[in-house]
N, C-alpha and C positions, 0 to 999 in steps of 0.2 A: 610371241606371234612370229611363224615366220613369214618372207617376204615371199611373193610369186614368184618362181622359175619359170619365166617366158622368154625363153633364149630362143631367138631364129624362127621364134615362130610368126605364120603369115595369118598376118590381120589386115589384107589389104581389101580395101571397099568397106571394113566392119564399122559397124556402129555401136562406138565406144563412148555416146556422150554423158554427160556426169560421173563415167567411171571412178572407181577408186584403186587408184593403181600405185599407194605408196609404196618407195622402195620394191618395184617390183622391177626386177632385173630381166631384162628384153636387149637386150645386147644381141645384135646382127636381127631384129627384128625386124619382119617388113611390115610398116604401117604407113606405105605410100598410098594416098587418096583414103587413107580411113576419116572419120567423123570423132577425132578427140574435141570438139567441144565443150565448154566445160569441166573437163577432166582432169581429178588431180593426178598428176604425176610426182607428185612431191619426194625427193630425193629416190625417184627409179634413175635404173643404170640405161640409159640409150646407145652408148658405145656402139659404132658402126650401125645404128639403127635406119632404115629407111622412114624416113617423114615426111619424102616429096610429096607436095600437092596434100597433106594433112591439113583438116580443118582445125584448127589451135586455137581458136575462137573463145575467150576465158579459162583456159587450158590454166592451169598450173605447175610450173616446171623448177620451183623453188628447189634448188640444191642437186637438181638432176644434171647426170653425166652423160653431157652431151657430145663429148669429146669423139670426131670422125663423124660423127650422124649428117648425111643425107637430107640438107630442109630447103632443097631446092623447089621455089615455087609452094611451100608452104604457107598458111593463110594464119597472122597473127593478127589478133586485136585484142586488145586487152587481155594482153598475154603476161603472164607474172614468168618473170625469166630465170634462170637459177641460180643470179647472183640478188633477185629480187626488185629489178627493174622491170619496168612496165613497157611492150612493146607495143606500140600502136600504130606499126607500118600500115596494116591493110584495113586500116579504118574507114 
């Protein structure tokens, strides 16, 4: 299986909830104000990705490379992080 090639592309405003976005490499992606709500990201690459103002909302982000990403004003609740910690800031 390969992974999705979504480099740099603009998903901003999209409605991405329950996605399945394993390993799907979005590196300089803009996903500022998108709707990831429940959506797995499980080991995708976010590299320089934009996630301001993202709805993260049960999002799963286990092993994902978040390294440079943009999650200014991003909306976490029970959020699975990608070292597998649970974020519950915006509860």
């Amino acid at each position: 299986m390969t992974s999705p090639n979504l480099r740099k592309v603009i998903l901003r405003l999209a409605n991405l909830q329950g996605a399945n976005l394993w390993y799907a490499d979005l590196t300089g992606a803009y996903l500022n104000t998108a709707n990831l709500r429940d959506a797995d990201l499980w080991g995708a690459i976010l590299v320089g990705a934009n996630l301001s103002r993202a709805d993260l909302h049960l999002a799963g982000l286990y092993l994902a490379n978040l390294r440079g990403a943009k999650l200014e004003e991003a909306y976490f609740c029970n959020t699975t992080m990608p070292d597998g910690s649970i974020n519950n800031r915006d509860c």
